[in-house]
Structures are given as structure tokens and as C-alpha cells.
N, CA, C and O atoms as a printed pandas DataFrame, in Angstrom:
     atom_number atom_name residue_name chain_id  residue_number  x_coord  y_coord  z_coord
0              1         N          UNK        A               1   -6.120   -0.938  -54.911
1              2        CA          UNK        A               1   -5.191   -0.073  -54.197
2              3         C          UNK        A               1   -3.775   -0.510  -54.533
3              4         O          UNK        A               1   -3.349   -1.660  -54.636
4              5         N          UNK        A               2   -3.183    0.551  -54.672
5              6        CA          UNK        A               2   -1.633   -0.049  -55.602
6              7         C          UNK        A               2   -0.612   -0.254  -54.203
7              8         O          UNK        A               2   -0.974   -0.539  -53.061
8              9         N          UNK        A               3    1.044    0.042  -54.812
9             10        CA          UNK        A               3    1.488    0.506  -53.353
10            11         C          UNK        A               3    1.924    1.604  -53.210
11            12         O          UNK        A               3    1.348    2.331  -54.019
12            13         N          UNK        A               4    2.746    2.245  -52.532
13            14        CA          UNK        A               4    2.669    3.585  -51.889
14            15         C          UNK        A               4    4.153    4.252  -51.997
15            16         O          UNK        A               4    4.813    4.017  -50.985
16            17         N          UNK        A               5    4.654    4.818  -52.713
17            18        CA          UNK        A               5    5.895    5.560  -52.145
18            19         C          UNK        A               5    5.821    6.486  -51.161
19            20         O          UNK        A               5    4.912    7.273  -50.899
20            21         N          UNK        A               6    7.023    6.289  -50.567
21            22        CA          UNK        A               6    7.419    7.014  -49.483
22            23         C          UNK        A               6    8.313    8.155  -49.667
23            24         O          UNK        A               6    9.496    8.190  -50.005
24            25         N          UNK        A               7    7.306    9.281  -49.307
25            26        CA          UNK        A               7    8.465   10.570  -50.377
26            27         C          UNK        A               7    8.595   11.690  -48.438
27            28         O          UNK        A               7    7.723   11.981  -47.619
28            29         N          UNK        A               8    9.878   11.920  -48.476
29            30        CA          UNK        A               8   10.463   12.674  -47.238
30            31         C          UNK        A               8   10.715   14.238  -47.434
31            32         O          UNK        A               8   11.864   14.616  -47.661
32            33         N          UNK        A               9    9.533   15.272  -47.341
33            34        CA          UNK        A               9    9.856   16.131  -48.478
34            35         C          UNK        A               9   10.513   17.447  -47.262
35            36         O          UNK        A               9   10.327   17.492  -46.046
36            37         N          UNK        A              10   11.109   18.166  -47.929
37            38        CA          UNK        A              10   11.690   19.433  -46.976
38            39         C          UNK        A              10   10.165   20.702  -47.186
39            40         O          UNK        A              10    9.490   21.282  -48.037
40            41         N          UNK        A              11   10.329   20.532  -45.807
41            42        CA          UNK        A              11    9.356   22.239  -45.757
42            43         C          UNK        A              11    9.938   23.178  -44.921
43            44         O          UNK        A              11   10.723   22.961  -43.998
44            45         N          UNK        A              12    9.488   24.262  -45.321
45            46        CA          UNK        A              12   10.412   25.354  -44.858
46            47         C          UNK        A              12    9.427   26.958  -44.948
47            48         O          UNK        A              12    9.738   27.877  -45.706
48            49         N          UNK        A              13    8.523   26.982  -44.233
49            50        CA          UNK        A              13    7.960   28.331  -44.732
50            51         C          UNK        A              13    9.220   29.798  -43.859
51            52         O          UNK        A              13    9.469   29.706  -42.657
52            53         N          UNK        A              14    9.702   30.738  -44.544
53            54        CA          UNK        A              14   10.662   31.506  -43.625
54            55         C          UNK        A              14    9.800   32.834  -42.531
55            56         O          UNK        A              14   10.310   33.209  -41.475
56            57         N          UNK        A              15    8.388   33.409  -43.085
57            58        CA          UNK        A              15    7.555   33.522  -42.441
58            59         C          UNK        A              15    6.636   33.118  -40.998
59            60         O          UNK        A              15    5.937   33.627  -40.122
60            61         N          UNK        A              16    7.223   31.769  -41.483
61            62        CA          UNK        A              16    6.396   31.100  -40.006
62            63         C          UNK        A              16    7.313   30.511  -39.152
63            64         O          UNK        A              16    7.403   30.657  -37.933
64            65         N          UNK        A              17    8.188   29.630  -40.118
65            66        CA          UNK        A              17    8.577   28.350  -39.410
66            67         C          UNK        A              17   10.028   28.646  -38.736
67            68         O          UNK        A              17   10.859   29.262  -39.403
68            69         N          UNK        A              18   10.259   28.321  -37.749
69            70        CA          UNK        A              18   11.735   28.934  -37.288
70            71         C          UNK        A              18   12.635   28.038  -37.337
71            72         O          UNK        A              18   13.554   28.063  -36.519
72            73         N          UNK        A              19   12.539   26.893  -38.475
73            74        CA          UNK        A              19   13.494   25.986  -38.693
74            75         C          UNK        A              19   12.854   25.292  -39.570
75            76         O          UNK        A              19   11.637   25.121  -39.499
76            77         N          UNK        A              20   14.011   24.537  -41.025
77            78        CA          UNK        A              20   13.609   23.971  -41.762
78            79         C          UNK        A              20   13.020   22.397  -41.225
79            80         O          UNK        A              20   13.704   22.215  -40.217
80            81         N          UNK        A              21   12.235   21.343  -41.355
81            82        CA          UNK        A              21   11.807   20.290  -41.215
82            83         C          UNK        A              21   11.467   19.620  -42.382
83            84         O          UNK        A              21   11.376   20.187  -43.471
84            85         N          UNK        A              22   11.187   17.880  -42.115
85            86        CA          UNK        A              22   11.124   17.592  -43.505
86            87         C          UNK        A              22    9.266   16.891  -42.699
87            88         O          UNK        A              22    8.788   16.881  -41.565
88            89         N          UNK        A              23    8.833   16.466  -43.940
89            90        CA          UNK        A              23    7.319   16.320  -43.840
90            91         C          UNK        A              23    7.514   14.583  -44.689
91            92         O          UNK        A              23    8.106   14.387  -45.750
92            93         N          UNK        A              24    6.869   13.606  -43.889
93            94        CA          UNK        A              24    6.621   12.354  -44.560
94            95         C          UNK        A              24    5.170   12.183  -45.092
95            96         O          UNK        A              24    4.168   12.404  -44.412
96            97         N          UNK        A              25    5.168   11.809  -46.246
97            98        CA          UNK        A              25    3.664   11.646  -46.967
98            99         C          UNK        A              25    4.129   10.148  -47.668
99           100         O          UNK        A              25    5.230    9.771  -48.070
100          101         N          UNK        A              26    2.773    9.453  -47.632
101          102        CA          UNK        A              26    2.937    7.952  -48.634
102          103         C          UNK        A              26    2.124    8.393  -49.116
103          104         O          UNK        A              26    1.260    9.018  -48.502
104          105         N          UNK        A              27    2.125    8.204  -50.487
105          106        CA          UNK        A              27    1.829    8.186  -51.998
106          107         C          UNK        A              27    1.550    7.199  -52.921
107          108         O          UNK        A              27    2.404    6.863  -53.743
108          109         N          UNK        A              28    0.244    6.598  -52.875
109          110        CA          UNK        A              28   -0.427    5.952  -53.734
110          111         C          UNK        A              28    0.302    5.618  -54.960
111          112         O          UNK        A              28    0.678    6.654  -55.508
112          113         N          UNK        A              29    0.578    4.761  -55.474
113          114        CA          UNK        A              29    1.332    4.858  -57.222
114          115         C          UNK        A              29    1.557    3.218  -57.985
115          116         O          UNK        A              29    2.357    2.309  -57.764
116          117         N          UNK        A              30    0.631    3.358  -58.786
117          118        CA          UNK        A              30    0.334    1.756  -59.494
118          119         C          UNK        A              30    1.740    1.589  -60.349
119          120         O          UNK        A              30    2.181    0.536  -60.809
120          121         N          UNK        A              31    2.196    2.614  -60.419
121          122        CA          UNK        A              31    3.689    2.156  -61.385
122          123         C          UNK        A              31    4.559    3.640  -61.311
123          124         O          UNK        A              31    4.062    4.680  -60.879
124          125         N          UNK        A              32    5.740    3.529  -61.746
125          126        CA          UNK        A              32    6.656    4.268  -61.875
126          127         C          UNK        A              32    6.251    5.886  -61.707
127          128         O          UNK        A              32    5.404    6.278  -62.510
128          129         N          UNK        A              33    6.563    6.483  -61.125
129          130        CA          UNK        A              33    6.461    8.145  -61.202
130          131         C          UNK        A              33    7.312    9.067  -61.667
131          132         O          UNK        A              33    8.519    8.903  -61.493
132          133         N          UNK        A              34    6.810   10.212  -62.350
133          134        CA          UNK        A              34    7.993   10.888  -61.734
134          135         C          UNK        A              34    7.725   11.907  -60.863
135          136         O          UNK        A              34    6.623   12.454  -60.839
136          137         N          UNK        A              35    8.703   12.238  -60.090
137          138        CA          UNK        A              35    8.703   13.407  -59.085
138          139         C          UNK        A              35    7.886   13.824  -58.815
139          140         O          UNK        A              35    7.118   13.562  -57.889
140          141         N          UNK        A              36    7.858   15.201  -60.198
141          142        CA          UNK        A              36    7.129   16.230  -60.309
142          143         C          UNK        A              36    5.635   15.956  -60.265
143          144         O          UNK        A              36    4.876   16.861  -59.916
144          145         N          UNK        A              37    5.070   14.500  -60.672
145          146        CA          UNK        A              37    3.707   14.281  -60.494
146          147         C          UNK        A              37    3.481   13.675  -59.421
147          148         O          UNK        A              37    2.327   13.556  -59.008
148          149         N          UNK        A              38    4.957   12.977  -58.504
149          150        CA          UNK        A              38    4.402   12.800  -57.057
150          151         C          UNK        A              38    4.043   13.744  -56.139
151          152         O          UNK        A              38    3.265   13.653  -55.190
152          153         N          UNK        A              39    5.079   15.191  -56.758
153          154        CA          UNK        A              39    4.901   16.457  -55.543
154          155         C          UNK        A              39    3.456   16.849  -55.817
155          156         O          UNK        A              39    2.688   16.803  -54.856
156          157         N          UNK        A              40    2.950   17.259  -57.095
157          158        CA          UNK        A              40    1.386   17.298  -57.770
158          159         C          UNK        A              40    0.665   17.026  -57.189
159          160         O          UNK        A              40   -0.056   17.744  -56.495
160          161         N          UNK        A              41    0.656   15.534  -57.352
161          162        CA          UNK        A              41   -0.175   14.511  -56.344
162          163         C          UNK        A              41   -0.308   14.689  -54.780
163          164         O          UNK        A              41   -1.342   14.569  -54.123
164          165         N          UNK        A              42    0.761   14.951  -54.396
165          166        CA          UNK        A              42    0.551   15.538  -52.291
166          167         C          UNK        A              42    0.100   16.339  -53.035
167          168         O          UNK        A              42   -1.016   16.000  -53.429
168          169         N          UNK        A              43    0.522   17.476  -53.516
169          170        CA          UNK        A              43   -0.420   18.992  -53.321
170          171         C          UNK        A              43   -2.410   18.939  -53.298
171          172         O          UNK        A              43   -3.327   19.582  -52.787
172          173         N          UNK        A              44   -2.254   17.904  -54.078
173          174        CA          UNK        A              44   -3.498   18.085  -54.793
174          175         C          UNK        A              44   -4.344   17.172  -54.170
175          176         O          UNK        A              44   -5.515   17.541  -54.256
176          177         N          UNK        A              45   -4.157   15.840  -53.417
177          178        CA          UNK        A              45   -4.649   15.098  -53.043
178          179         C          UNK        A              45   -4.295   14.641  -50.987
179          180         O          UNK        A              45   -4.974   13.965  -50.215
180          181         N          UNK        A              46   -3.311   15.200  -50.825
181          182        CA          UNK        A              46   -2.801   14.857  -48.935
182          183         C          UNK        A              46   -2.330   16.175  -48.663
183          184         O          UNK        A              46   -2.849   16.482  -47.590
184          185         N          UNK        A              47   -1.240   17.619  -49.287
185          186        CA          UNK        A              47   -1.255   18.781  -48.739
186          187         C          UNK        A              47   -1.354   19.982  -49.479
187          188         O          UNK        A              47   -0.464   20.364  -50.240
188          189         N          UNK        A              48   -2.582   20.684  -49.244
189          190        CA          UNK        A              48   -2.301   21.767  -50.499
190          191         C          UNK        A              48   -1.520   23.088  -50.026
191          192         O          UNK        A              48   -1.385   24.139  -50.652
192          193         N          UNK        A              49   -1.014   22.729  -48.669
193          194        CA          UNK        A              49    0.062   23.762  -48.664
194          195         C          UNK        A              49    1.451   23.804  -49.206
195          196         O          UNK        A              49    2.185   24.766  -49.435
196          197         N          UNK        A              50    1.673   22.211  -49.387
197          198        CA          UNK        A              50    3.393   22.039  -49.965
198          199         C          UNK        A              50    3.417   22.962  -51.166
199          200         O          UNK        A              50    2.562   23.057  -52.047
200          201         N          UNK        A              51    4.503   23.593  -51.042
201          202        CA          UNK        A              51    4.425   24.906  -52.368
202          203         C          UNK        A              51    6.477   24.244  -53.165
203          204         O          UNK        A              51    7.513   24.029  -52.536
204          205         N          UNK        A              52    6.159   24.140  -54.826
205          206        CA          UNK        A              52    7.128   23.801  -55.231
206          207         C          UNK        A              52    6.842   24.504  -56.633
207          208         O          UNK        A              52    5.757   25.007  -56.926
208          209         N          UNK        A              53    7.632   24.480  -57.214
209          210        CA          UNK        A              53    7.445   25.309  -59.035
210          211         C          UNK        A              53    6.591   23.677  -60.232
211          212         O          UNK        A              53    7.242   22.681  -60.547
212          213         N          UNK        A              54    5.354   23.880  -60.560
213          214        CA          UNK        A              54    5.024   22.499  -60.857
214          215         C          UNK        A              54    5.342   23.090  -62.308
215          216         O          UNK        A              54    5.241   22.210  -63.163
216          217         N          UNK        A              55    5.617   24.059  -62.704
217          218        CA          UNK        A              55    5.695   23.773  -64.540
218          219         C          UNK        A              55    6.880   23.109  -65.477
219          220         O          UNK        A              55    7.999   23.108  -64.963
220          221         N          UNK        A              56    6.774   22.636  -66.582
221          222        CA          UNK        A              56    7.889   21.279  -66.759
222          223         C          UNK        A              56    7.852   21.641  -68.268
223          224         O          UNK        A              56    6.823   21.599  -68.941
224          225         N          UNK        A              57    9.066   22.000  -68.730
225          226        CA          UNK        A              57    9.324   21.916  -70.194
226          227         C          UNK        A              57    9.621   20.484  -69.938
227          228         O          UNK        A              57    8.516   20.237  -69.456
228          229         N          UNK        A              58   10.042   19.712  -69.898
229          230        CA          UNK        A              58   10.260   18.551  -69.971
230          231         C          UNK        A              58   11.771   18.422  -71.024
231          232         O          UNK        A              58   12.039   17.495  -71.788
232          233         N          UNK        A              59   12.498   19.531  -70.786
233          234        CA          UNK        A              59   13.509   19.696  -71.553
234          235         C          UNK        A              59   15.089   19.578  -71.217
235          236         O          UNK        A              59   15.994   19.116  -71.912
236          237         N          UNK        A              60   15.128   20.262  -69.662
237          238        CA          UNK        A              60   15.885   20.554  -69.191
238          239         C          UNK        A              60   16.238   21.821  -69.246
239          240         O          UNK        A              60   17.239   22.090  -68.582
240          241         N          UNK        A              61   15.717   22.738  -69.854
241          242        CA          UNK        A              61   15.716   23.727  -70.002
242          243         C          UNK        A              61   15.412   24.683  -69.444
243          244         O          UNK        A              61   16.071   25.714  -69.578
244          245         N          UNK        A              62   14.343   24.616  -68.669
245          246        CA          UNK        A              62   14.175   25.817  -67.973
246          247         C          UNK        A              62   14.163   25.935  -66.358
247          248         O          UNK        A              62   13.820   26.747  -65.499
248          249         N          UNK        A              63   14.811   24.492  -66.463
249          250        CA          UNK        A              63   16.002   24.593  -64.473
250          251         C          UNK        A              63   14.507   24.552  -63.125
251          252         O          UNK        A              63   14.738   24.457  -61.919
252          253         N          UNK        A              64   13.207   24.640  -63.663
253          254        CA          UNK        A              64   12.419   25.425  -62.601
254          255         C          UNK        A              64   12.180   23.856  -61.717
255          256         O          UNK        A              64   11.860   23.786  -60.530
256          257         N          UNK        A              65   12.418   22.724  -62.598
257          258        CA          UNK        A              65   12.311   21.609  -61.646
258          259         C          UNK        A              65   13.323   21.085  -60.636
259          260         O          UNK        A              65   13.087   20.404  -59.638
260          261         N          UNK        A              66   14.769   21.634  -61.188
261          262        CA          UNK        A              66   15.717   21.158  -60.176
262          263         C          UNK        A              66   16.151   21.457  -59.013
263          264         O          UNK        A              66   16.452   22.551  -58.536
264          265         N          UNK        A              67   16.170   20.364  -58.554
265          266        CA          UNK        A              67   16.123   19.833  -57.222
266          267         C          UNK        A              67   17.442   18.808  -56.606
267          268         O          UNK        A              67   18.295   18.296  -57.332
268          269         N          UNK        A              68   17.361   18.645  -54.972
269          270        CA          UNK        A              68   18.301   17.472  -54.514
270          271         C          UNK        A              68   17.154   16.549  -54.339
271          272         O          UNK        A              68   16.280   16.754  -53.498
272          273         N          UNK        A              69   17.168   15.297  -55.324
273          274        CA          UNK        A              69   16.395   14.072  -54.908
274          275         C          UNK        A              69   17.127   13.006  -54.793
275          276         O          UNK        A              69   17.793   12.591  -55.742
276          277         N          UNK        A              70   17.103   12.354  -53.486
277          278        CA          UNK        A              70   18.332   11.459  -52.170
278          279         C          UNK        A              70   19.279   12.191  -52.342
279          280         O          UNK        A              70   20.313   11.576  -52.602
280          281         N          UNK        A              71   19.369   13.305  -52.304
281          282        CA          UNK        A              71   20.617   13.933  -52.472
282          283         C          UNK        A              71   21.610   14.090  -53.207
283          284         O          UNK        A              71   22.765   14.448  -52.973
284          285         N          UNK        A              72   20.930   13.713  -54.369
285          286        CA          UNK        A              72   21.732   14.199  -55.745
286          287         C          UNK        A              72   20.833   15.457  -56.305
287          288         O          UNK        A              72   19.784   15.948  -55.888
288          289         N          UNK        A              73   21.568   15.733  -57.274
289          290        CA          UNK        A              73   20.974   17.555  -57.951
290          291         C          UNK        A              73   20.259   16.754  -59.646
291          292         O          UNK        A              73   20.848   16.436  -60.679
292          293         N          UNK        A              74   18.859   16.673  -59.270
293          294        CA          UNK        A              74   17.983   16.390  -60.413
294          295         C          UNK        A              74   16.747   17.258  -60.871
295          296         O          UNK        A              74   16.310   18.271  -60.324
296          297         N          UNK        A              75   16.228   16.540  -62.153
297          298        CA          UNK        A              75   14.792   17.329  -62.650
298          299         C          UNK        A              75   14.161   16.527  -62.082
299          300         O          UNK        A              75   14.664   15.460  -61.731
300          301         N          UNK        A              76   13.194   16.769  -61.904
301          302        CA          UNK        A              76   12.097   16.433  -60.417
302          303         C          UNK        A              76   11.112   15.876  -62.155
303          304         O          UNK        A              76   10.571   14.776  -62.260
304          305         N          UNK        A              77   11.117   16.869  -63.207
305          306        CA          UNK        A              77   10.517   16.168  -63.987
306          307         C          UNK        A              77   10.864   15.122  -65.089
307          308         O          UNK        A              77   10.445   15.148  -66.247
308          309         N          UNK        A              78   11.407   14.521  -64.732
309          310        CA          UNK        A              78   12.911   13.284  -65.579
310          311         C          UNK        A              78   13.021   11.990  -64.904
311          312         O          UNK        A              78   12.976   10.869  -65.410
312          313         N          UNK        A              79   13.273   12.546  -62.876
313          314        CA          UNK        A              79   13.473   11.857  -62.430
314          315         C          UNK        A              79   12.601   10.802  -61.782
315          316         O          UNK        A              79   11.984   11.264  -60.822
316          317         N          UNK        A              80   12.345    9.401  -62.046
317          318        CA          UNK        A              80   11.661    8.147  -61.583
318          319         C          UNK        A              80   11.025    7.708  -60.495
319          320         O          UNK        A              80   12.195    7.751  -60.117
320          321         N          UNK        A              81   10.449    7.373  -59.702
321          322        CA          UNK        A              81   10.683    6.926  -58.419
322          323         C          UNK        A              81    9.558    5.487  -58.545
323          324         O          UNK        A              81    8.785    5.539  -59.502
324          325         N          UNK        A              82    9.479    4.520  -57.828
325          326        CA          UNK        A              82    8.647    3.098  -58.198
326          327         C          UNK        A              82    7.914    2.812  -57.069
327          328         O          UNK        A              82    8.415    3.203  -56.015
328          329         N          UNK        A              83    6.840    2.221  -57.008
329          330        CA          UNK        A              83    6.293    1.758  -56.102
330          331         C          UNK        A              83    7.280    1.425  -55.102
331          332         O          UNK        A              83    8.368    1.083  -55.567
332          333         N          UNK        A              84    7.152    1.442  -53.579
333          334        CA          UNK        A              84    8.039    0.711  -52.752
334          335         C          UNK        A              84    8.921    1.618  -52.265
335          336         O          UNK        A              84    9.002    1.732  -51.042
336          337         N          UNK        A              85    9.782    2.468  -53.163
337          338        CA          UNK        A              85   10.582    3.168  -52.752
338          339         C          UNK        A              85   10.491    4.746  -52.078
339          340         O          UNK        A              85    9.733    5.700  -52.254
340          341         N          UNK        A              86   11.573    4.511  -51.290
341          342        CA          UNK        A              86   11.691    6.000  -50.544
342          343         C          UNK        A              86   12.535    7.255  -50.970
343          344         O          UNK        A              86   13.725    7.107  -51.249
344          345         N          UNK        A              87   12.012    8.327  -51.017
345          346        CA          UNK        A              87   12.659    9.189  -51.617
346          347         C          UNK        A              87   12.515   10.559  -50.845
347          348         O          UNK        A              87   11.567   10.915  -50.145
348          349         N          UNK        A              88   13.613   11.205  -51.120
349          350        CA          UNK        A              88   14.276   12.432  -50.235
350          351         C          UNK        A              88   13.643   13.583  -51.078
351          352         O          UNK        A              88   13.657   13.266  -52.267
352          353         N          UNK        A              89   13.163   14.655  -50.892
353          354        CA          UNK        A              89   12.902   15.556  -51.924
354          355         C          UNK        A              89   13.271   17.569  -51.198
355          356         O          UNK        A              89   12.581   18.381  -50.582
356          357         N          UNK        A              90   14.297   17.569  -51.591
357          358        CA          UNK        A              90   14.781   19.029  -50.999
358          359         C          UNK        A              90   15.476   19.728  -52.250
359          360         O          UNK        A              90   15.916   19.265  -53.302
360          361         N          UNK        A              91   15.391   21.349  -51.605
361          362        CA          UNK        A              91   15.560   22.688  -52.640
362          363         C          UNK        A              91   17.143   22.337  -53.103
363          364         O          UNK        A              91   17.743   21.660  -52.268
364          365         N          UNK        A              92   17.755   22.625  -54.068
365          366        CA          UNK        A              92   19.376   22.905  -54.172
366          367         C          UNK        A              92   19.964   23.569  -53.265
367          368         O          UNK        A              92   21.010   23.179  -52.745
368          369         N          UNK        A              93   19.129   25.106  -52.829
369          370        CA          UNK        A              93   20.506   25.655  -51.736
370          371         C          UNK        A              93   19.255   26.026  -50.930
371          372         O          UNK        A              93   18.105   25.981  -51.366
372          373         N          UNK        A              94   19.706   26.477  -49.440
373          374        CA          UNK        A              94   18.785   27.492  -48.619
374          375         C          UNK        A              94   19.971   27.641  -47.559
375          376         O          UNK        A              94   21.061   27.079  -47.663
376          377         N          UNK        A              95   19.505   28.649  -46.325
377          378        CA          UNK        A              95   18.519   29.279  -46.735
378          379         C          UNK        A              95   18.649   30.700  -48.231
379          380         O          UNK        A              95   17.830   31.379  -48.850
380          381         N          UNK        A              96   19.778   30.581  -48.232
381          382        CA          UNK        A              96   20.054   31.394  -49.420
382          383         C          UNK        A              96   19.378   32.097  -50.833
383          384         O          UNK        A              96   20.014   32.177  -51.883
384          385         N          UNK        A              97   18.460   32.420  -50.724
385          386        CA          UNK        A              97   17.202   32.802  -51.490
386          387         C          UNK        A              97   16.629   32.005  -51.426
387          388         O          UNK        A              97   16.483   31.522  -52.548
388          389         N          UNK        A              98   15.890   31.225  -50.343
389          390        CA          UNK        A              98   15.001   30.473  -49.962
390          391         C          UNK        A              98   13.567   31.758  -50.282
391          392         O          UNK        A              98   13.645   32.984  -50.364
392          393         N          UNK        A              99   12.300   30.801  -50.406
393          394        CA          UNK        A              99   11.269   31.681  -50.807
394          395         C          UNK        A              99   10.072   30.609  -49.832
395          396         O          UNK        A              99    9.350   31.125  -48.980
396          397         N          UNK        A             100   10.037   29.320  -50.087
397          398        CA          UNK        A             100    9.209   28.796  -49.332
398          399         C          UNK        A             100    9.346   27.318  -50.036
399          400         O          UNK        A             100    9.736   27.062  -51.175
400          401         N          UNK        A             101    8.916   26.450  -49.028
401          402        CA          UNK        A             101    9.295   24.900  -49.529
402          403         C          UNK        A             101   10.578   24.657  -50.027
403          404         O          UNK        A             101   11.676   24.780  -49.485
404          405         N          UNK        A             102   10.057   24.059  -51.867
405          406        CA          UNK        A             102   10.927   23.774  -52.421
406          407         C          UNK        A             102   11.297   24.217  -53.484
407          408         O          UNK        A             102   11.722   23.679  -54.506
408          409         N          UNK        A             103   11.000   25.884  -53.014
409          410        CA          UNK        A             103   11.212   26.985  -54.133
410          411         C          UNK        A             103   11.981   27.555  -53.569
411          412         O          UNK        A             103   11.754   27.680  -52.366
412          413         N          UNK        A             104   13.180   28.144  -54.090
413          414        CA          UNK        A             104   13.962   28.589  -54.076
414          415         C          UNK        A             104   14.621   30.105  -55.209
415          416         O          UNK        A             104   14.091   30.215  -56.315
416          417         N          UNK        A             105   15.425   30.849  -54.917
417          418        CA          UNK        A             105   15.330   31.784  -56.360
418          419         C          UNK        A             105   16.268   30.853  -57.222
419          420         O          UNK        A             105   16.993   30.002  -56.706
420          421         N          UNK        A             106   16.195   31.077  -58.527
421          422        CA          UNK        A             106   16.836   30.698  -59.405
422          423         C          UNK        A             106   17.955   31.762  -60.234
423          424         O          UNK        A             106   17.736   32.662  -61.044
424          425         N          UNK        A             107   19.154   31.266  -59.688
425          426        CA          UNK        A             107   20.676   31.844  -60.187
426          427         C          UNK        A             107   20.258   31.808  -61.447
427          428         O          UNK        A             107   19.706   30.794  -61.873
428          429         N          UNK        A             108   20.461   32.939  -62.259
429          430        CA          UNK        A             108   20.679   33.235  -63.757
430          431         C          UNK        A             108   22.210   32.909  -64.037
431          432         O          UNK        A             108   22.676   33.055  -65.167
């Protein structure tokens, strides 16, 4: 059993929920992550309702990963996180074309 990051994620369904909240999940992780395979990982293994955009040019290119992680504006698929540590994981804007979670529309 490895150790666990601590990821603080924003949920937000606009259908249901009558206010945004954030959701705490610990996360299993023998070494370094990134993001996008920690959000994966809750979906797939602790919530399969958290809804986020999982596809990743791994380029920067096609924006569908970025995100505020601790509150800076990153690629969710770039960005690191390590055993031990805690991490913030919310949309760039809402509710402003908010759609659900940590999807959001994407400004052309």
C-alpha cells in the first residue's frame, strides 16, 4: 500500500446542486501523478459521478485539460502531484458556462 494524495476537488452539478462544494477523496499513488490520471483514478476507482473532460493531447493544445490546480491556471495533464501532497482541483471560470463539475464551456 503506497501513500495517498489528498486531492480537494470542486463539484458542482447546476441541475441538482444549489451551490458549488468541494468533495475530499485520498488517492492511493506509489509515485508522482499527474492530475489527469488522479481525476481518472477517483472516477474509476472512489466516484464515478465526478464528471471532468479526461482526453489529453498531451500537447497543450487542445485546452480540454485546463484547469485552476491550488489555484493556479494549469494542464491537469502536465501537471505533477507526489505522494503526500494536497491538491486543490477546480474549473477556470463558473458559474459562467458552467456544464457540470470540472467541465466547463471552452472560449474559442
Amino acid at each position: 500500500m503506497g501513500d495517498t494524495i489528498k486531492a480537494n476537488v470542486f463539484r458542482y452539478d447546476p441541475e441538482t446542486d444549489r451551490e458549488p462544494y468541494f468533495e475530499k477523496y485520498n488517492v492511493v499513488a506509489e509515485e508522482k501523478t499527474a492530475v489527469l490520471v488522479l481525476l481518472d483514478r477517483i472516477q474509476k476507482e472512489i466516484d464515478p459521478t465526478l464528471s471532468f473532460r479526461s482526453y489529453c493531447c498531451g500537447l497543450q493544445m487542445c485546452r480540454s485539460c485546463l484547469m485552476k490546480i491550488n489555484h493556479k491556471k494549469s494542464y491537469a495533464c502536465l501537471t505533477l502531484v507526489e505522494p503526500g501532497e494536497d491538491v486543490t482541483i477546480e474549473p477556470l471560470s463558473y458559474p459562467d458556462g458552467h456544464i457540470k463539475d470540472l467541465i466547463v464551456k471552452i472560449k474559442e
